[in-house]
N, C-alpha and C positions, 0 to 999 in steps of 0.2 A: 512727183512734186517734192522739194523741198522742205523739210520742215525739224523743229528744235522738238525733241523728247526725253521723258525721263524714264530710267528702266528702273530706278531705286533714289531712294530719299538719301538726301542729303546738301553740299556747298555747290558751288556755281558749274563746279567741272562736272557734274553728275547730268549736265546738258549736253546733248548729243547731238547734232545736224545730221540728218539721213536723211535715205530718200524713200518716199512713201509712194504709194497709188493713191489717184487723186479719188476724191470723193465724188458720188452721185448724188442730188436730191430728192430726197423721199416726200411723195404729197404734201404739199403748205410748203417746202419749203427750197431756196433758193440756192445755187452754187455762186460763191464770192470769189472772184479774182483777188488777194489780198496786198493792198498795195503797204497797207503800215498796220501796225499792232503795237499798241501801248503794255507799259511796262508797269507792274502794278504790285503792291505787297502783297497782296494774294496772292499772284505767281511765287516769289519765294517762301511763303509759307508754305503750300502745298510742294515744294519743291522739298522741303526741307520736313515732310510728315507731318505739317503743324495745323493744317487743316483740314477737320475731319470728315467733310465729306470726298474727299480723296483718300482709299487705304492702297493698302500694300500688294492686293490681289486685283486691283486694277489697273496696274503699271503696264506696261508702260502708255504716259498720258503725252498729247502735246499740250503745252503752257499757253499761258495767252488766254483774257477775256475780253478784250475789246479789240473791233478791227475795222479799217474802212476800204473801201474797194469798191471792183466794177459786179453789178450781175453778169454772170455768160450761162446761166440757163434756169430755168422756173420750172421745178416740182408741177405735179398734178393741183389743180384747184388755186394756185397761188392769183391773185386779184390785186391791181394796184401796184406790182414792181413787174419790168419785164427786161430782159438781158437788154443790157446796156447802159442802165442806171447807176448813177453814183449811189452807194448806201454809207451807212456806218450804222452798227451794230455790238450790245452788249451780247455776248455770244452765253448760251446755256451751259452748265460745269460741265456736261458730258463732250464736250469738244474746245478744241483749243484754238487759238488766231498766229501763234509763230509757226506760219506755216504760209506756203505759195496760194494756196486754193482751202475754203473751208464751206461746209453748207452749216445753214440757220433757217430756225422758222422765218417766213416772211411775217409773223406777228411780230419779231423782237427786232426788224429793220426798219431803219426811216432814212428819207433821202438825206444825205451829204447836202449840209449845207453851203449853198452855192459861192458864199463869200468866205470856205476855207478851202485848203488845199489839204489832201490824202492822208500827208501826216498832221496836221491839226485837228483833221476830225477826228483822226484812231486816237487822238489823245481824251478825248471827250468819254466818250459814255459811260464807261464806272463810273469816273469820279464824281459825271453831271450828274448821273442818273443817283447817285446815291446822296447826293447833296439836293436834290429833290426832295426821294421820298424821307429824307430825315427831315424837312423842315415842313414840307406839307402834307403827305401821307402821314408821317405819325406826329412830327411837331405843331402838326394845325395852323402854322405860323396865318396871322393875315396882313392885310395892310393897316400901317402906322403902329401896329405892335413892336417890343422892345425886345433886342435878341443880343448874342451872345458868340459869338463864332472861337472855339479854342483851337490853334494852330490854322491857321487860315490862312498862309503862304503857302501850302499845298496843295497837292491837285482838289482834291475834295473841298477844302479848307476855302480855295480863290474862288470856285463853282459856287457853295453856298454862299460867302457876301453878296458876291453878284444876284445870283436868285433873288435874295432872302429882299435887295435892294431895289429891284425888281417889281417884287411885289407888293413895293412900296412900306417896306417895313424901316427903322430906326436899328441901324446894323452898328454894334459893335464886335472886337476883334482881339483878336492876342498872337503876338507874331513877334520874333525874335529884332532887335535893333537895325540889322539892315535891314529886312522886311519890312518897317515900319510905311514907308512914304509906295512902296507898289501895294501893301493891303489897303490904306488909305486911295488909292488912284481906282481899287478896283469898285468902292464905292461908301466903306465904312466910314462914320461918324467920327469914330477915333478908334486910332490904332494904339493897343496897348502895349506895354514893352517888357515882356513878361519875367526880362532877367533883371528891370529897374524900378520897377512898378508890382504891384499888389493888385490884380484886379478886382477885385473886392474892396476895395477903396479908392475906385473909381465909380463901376458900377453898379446899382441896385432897384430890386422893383423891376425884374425884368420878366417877359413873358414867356422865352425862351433859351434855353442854354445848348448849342450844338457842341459836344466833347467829343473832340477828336484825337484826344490824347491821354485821360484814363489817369489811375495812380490817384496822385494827393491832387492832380489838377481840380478832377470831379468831387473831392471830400468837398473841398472850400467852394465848390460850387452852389453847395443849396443855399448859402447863405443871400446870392444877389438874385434869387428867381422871388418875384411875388407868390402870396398866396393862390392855388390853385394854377401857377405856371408849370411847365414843362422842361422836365434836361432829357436829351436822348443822345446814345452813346453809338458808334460804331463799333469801340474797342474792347469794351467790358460789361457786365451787367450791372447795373444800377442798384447800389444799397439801398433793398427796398422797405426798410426801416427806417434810415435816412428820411426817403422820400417821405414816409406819413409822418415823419416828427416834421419836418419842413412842410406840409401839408400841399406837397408838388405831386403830379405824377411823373413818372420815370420810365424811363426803356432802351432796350438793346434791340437793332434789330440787322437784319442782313440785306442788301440791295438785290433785289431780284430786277432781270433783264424785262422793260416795258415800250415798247416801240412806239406808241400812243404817245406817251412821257416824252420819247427822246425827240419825237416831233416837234412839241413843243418848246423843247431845247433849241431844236435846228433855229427854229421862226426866231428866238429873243436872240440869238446868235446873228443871224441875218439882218435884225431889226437895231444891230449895234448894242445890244443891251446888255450882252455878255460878250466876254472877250476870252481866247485862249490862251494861254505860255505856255508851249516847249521851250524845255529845259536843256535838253540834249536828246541826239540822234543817233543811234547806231545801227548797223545793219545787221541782218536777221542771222547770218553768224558766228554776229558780237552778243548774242543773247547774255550767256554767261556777266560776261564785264558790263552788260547794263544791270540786271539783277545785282551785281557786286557794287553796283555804285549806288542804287537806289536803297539797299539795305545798310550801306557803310557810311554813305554821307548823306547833308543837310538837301534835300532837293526840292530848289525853288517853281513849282508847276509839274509838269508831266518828262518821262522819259519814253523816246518812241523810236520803235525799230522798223525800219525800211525795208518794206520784204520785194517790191518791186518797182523802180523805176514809172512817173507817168510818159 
């Protein structure tokens, strides 16, 4: 099979397309025909040594955490997926998705939801799955509660309004000038304009803050959370002195792979509730020059790479 690896850290050319032997699945778990695989910051940080559950003595790795595709064979004991399913799946750090063929637990797959096609779903599960559990596993968010989305023209960023709006919450947002009227469409209250605006003099008394962008964004943060509200960070850890002077809890946490979760995805996905953007496509490769575009420029929604043909 085909697939993009790294033998040593470093910029976009340290990606290599080779050819591998395809994998077997081992008990629970499932072999994926890969038809797309999303493009994700986590790929070039581990690409570039910056993420350290990736080191130097386990190179060479393939890239890639999220992929959609067909079953073509089921592991011992696997229940509920059987060759010939559409899936999509957040794939576990020890295996990659830029590649022809990958296997996964059948725990961390759910079916492809029937109202996208191959590359719209591989666009999905990081960024849903992690705009999930920051707003309900650790941000508690519930319905008609007041929230906070910072950089929300992005993959993660467009996932959580949607959610958070979903869940019947009061979704505000912070998103560059042309961004304004698509984070507004995807369901926010108001869009804030964060190079002509002060969000903090817009809003305050809010139950939630999702920071997806860290720095001085988060200092000026505690100020519009209520007493006893919530900020939870993807990028950084939370000044946790901050927090008990502003009398908030706070948190960092990391998206782990949940098939259960991503189900539930599938269904508000199908139900019209959530909707996808790709941004741009390229093919498996073009690894390199999408990584190079995802780290160098502004990218509105997801980038996703075509590894086969439906």
């Amino acid at each position: 099979m085909k697939a993009v690896r790294i033998h040593e850290f470093g910029g976009p050319d340290v990606l290599k397309l080779e050819e591998l032997a395809k994998p077997a699945p081992d008990p629970g778990e499932v072999l994926i025909e890969v038809r797309a695989a999303s493009v994700n910051p986590v790929d070039y940080k581990i690409r570039e040594g910056r993420y350290p559950p990736v080191k130097a003595d386990q190179l060479p790795v393939i890239l890639g955490r999220d992929v959609a595709g067909v079953v073509m064979k089921t592991g011992g004991g696997v229940a509920g997926l059987a060759a010939g399913d559409d899936v999509f799946a957040m794939l576990p750090p020890d295996r990659g998705g830029y590649a022809e063929w990958v296997t996964a637990p059948a725990s961390l797959c759910a079916r492809k939801p029937v109202s996208l096609g191959m590359i719209q779903a591989a666009s999905v599960p990081l960024a849903a799955l992690t705009a999930w559990q920051a707003l309900f596993t650790h941000g508690g968010l519930k319905a008609e509660q007041r929230m906070l989305v910072h950089g929300a023209s992005g993959g993660v960023g467009s996932f959580a309004v949607q959610l958070a709006r979903a869940r019947g919450a009061q979704v505000y947002a912070t998103a560059s000038t042309d961004n304004l009227a698509y984070v507004e469409s995807l369901g926010a209250a108001r869009a804030i304009d964060y190079r002509r605006e002060r969000f903090e003099d817009v809003v305050h008394d809010l139950d939630l803050v999702l920071d997806l962008v860290g720095g001085q964004v988060e200092a000026r943060s505690w100020q519009v959370l209520r007493a006893g509200g919530r900020l939870i960070s993807t990028v950084q850890q939370p000044d946790v002195s901050r927090a008990e002077q502003a009398g908030v809890t706070a948190a960092r946490f990391t998206c782990q792979p949940d098939g259960a979760q991503l189900a539930e995805i599938a269904r508000l996905i199908d139900e019209g509730q959530v909707s996808v953007r790709v941004d741009q496509v390229y093919m498996l490769e073009e690894a390199a020059e999408a990584e190079r575009h995802l780290e160098d420029e502004h990218v509105t929604g997801k980038l996703v790479l075509e590894v086969a043909r439906n």
